[in-house]
C-alpha positions in Angstrom: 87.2 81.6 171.8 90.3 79.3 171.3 89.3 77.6 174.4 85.5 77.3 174.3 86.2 75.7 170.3 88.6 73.5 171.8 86.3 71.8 174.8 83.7 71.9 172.1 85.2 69.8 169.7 86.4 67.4 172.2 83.0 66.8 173.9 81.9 65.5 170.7 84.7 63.9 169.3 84.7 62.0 173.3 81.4 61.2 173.8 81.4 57.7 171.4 84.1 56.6 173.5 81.6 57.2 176.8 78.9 55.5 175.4 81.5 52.4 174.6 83.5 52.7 177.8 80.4 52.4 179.8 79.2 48.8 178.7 81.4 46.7 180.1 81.7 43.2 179.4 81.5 41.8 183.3 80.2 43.1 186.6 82.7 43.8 189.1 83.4 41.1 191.7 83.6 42.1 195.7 82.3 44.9 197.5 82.5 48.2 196.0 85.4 50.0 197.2 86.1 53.5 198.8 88.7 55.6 198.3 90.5 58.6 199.7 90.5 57.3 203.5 94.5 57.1 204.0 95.5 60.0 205.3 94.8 60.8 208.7 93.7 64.5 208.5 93.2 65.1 212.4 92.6 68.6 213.3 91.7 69.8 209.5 88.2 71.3 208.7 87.1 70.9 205.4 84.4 73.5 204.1 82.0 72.9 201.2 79.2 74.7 199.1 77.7 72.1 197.4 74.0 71.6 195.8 70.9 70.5 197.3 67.8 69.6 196.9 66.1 66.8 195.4 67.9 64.0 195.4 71.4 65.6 195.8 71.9 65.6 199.4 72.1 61.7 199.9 75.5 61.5 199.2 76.4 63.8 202.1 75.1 61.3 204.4 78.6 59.0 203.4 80.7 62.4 204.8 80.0 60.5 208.3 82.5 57.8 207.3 84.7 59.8 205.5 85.5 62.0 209.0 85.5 58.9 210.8 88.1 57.2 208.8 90.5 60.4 208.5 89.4 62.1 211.2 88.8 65.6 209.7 85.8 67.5 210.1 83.9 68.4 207.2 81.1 71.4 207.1 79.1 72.0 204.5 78.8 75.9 204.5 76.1 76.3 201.8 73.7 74.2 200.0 71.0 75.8 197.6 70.1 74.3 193.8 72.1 74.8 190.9 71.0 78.1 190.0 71.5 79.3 193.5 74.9 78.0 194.1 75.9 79.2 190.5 75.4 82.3 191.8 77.1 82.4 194.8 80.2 80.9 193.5 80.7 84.0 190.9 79.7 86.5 193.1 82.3 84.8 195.7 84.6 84.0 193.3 85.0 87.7 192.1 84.4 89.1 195.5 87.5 87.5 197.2 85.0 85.8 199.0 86.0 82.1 199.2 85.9 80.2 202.7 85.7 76.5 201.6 87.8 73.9 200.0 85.2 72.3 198.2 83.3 73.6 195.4 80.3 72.4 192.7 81.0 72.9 189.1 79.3 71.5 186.7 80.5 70.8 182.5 77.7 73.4 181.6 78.8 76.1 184.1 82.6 75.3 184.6 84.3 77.7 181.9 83.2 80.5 183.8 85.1 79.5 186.7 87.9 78.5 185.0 90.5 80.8 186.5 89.2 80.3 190.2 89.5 76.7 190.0 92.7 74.3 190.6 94.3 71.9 188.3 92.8 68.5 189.8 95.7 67.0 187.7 97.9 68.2 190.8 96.1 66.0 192.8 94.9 62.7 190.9 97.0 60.0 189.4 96.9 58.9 186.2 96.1 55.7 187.1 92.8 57.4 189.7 91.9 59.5 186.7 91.3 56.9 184.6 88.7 54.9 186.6 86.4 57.7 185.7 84.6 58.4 182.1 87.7 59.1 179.9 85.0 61.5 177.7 84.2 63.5 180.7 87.7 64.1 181.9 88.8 65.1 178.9 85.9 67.4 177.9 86.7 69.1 181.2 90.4 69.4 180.9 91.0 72.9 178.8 94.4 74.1 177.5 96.1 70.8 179.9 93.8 72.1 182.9 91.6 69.8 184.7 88.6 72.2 186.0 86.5 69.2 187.6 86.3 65.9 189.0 82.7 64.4 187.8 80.2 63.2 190.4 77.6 61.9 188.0 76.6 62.8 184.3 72.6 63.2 183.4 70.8 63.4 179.7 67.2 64.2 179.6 64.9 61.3 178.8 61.5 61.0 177.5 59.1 60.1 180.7 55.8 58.9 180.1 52.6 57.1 181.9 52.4 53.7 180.3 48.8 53.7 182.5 47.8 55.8 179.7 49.9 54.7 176.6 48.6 51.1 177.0 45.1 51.8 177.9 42.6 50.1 175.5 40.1 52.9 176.4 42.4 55.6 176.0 44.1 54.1 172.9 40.7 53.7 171.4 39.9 56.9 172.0 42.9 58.6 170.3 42.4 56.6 167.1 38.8 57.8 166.6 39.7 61.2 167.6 42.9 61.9 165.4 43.0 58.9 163.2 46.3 57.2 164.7 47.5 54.9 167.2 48.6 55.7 170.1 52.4 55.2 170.5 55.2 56.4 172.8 56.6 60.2 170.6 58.8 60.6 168.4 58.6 64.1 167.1 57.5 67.1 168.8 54.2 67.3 167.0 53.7 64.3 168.1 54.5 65.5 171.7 51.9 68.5 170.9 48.9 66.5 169.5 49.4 63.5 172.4 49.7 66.3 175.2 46.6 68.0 174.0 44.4 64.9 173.7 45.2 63.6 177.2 43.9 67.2 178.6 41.0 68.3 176.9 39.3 64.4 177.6 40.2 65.0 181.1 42.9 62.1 181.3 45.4 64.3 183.3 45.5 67.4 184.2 48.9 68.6 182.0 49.4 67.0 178.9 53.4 68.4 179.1 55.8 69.4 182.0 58.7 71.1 182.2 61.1 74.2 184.3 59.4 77.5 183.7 62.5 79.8 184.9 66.8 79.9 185.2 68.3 77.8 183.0 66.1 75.0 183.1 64.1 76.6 181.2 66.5 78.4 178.7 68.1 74.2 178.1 65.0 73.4 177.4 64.0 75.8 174.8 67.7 75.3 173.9 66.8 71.7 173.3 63.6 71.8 171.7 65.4 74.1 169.2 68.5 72.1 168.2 66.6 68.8 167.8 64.4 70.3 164.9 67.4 72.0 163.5 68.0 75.0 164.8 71.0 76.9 166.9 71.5 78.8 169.6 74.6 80.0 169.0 76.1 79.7 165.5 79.7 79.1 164.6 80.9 82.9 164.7 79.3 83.2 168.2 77.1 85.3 166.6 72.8 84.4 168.9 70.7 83.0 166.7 68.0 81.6 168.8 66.1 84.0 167.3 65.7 82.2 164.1 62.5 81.2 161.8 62.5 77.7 164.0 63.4 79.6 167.8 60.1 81.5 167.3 58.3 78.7 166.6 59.8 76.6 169.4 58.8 79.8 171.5 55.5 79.9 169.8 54.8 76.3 171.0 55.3 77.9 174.9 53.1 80.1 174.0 50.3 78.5 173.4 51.3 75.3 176.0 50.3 78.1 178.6 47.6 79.5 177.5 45.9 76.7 176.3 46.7 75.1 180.0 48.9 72.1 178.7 51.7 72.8 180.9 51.0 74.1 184.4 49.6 78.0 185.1 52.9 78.0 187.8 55.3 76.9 185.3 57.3 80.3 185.3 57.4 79.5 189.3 58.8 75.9 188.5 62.5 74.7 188.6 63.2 70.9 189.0 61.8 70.1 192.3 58.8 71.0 191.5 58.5 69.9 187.9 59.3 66.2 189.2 56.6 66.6 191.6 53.8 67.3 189.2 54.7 64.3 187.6 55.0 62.5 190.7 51.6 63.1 191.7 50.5 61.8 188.4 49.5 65.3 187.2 51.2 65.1 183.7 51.4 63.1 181.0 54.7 63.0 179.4 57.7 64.8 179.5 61.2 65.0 179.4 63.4 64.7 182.5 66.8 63.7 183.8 67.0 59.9 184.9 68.3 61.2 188.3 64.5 60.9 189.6 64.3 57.2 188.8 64.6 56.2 192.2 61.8 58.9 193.2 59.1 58.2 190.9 59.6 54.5 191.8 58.8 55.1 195.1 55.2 53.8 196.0 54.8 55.6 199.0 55.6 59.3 197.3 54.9 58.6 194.1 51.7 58.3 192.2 52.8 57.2 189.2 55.7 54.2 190.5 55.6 51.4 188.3 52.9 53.4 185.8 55.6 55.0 183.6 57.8 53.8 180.8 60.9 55.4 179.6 62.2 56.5 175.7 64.9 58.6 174.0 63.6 61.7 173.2 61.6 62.9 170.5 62.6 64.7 167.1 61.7 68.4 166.5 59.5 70.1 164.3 59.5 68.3 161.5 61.8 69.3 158.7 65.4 67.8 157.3 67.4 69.4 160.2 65.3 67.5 162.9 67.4 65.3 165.4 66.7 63.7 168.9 66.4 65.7 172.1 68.9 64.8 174.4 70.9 67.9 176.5 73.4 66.9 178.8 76.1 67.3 181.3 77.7 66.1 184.6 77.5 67.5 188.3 81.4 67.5 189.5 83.3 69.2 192.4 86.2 71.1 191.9 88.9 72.8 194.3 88.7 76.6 194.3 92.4 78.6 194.0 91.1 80.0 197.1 91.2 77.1 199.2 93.1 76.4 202.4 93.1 73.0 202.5 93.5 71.9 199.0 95.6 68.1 199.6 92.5 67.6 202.3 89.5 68.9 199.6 91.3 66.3 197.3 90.7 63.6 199.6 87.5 64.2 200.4 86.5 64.3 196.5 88.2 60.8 196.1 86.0 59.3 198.8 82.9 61.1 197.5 83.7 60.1 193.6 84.6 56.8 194.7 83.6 53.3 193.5 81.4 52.8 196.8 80.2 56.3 197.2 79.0 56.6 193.6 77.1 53.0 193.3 75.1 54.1 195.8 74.3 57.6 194.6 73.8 55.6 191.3 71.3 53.4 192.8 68.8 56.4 193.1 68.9 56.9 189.7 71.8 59.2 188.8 74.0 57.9 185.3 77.6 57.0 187.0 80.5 58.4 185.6 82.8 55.3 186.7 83.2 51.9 184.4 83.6 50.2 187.5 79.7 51.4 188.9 78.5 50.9 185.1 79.5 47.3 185.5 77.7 46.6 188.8 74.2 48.4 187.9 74.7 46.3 184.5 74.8 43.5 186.8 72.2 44.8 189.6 69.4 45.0 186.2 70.0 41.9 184.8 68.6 40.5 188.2 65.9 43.0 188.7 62.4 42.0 188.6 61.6 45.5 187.4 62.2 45.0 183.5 61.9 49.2 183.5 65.3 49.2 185.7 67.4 47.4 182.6 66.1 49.2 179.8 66.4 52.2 181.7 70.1 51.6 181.4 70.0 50.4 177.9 68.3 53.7 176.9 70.9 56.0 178.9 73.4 54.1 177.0 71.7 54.3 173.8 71.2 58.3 174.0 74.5 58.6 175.8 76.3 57.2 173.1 73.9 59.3 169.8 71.7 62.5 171.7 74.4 63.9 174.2 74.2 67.4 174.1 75.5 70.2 175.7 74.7 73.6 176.1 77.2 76.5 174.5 80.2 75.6 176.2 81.3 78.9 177.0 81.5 81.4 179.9 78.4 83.5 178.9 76.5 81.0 178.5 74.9 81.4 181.8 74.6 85.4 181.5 72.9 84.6 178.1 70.4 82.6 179.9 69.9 85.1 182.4 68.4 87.4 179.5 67.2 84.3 177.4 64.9 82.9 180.2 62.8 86.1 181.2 62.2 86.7 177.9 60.6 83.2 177.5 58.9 83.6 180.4 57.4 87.2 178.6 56.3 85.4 175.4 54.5 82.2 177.7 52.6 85.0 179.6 51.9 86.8 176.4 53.4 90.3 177.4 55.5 89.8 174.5 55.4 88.1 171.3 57.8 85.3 170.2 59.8 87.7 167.5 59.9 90.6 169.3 61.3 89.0 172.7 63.7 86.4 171.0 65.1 89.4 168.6 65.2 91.9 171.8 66.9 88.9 174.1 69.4 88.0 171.3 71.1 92.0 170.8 71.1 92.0 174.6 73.1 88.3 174.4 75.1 89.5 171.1 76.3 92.2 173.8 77.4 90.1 176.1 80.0 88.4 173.9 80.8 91.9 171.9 82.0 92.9 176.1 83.7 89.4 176.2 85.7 90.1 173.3 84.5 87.5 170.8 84.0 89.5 167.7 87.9 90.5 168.2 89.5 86.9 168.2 
């Protein structure tokens, strides 16, 4: 518990210096620079598991270089999305099972790894540490440990199709129908009311998307009940997701699927596919990680490019607890005990962290964990013609700086979503109702810590 209160308090105590550390003054001058290519690593393989999927695997292409340069051969030996790879890294991890170098982790998964994992302070300077988000790196450093080096950090934003928001027909329409204007949310039943307008007048086809299953959609029930007040897990560890405001968050589900709001397939849905509906131009609003920027953008995939507008998120229900949505965290590699080539898997995170590697990935979209890559996309808006592609950075900043959010940062906290998530996807389908599952899912999560030994620290 010592632990899990101590990365706890320093995520939030760290975050206001992120949001101030990542608005530098000047743009870097030059080309972007690499890192890690000065050793000459011939006749070492290195072996990853990394993610996939979506947007992820563009950075891979850059291993090219990095064998070139150092002439080592990289493999990547499994690549599956978060979920999936979660998985394999505990069953591997407690199996014995590790045959790579180089490892995901991620700030919301990584204290359950913590004793498979290497001190990355072994292998990073000072002086190589400090080029990336001082927040980060110290939110990931427990009891003087440093579990992860971060790739790129992500808050959920509120997505929305300006072809609708500034329609004179449709705004028209909205006023007559509830008595309002028609403006960008900024509480849930706000979110509610807009989402059901746009469907039942046949202006898209969801009013609302989101992940129906795995943690995507336990974070986002999670979210929707800390920003109107609530917790999932109170300050004696004790579940209480099951509170007066959880069942109404879950109630909300509820009737978003059966009323046909979200998508019938939702339960089927992790990110891929909830990008895609709102890709095709199939839903209304939503919130979603600024990692698809460079996706939706895309006129030749994407329906909706240059027909959406970005916010901070929304409020909750309505009461005096209610705050802005905005859950967080950073993707990261990390080098398991296991490894056989751990100076060589340090190398190869350099280059793939580096200045050069991470503009680009940052380029698609993904929020940079590097003052040195926040200076040049500062730079790269400011002569964009796309006025969405500067105050997309101003509102990362904004929420990065007042909404960040993480999940529980403790080892169950993906076991808890494991029961969590199914029961959610219960009460959507109606097989269960909202008190029943939420009270059922939180003795099954209040047994999980009781077996981690909470209740006897």
């Amino acid at each position: 518990m010592r632990k899990a209160l101590l990365i706890l308090a320093v995520v939030v105590l760290a975050l206001a210096s992120f949001a101030s550390a990542t608005t530098p003054a000047t743009a870097q001058g030059g080309e972007p620079k690499y890192a890690g290519l000065d050793k000459d690593l011939s006749g070492v393989t290195i072996r990853m598991a990394n993610i996939g999927g979506g947007q992820y695997e563009n950075m891979y292409k850059s291993i090219a270089m990095f064998e070139e340069k150092t002439k080592a051969k990289v493999e990547i030996v499994f690549l599956g999305d978060g979920f999936e790879i979660d998985r394999k890294l505990k069953t591997d991890y407690a199996t014995g099972a590790v045959d790579y170098d180089v490892a995901w982790n991620h700030t919301s998964f990584m204290m359950q790894f913590i004793d498979f994992v290497e001190d990355l302070k072994q292998y990073f300077s000072a002086e190589e540490l400090a080029q990336y988000s001082k927040a980060i790196i110290d939110s990931a450093t427990v009891d003087g440990k440093l579990l992860l080096i971060p790739r790129h950090a992500d808050i959920s934003a509120l997505h929305y199709r300006t072809d609708l928001y500034d329609n004179p027909d449709v705004q028209a329409a909205y006023e007559k129908e509830t008595g309002m204007k028609l403006a960008v949310p900024t509480t849930l039943e706000e979110v509610d009311r807009q989402a059901r307008f746009f469907v039942k007048n046949g202006y898209t086809k969801f009013g609302y998307g989101l992940a129906g299953k795995e943690e995507g959609l336990t974070g986002r029930f999670y979210e929707l009940l800390f920003a109107s007040g609530g917790q999932f897990i109170d300050d004696k560890y004790e579940p209480a997701f099951n509170s007066e405001i959880g069942v109404k968050v879950a109630e909300l589900l509820r009737s978003w699927y059966k009323d046909g709001i979200i998508a019938q397939d939702t339960p089927n849905l992790i990110w891929d596919g909830d990008a895609a509906n709102f890709c095709n131009g199939s839903v209304a609003l939503k919130l979603e990680w600024y990692g698809w920027y460079s996706y939706f953008q895309d006129p030749k995939n994407c329906a909706v490019a240059g027909k959406f507008g970005l916010s901070t998120g929304f409020k909750g229900f309505s009461n005096e607890g209610a705050r802005r949505t905005g859950w967080a965290g950073a993707h990261a590699f990390a080098i398991p005990t296991a490894a056989k080539n751990k100076e060589a898997a340090a190398q190869l995170i350099k280059f793939l962290t580096s200045e050069a590697v991470a503009y680009e990935e940052a380029k698609l979209g993904f929020l940079p964990v590097r003052d040195d890559v926040w200076a040049r996309l500062i730079n790269d808006a400011a002569a964009s013609s796309v006025p969405l592609d500067k105050i997309r950075l101003e509102t990362a900043r904004q929420q990065i700086g007042e909404d960040f959010k993480t999940p529980p940062l403790i080892a169950e906290w993906i076991p808890i979503s494991n029961v969590v998530f199914p029961t959610l996807q219960k009460i959507m389908l109606g097989d269960v109702s909202a008190k029943e599952g939420l009270d059922a899912a939180a003795a099954e999560a209040r047994q999980i810590l009781a077996d981690a030994g909470y209740y006897n620290k």
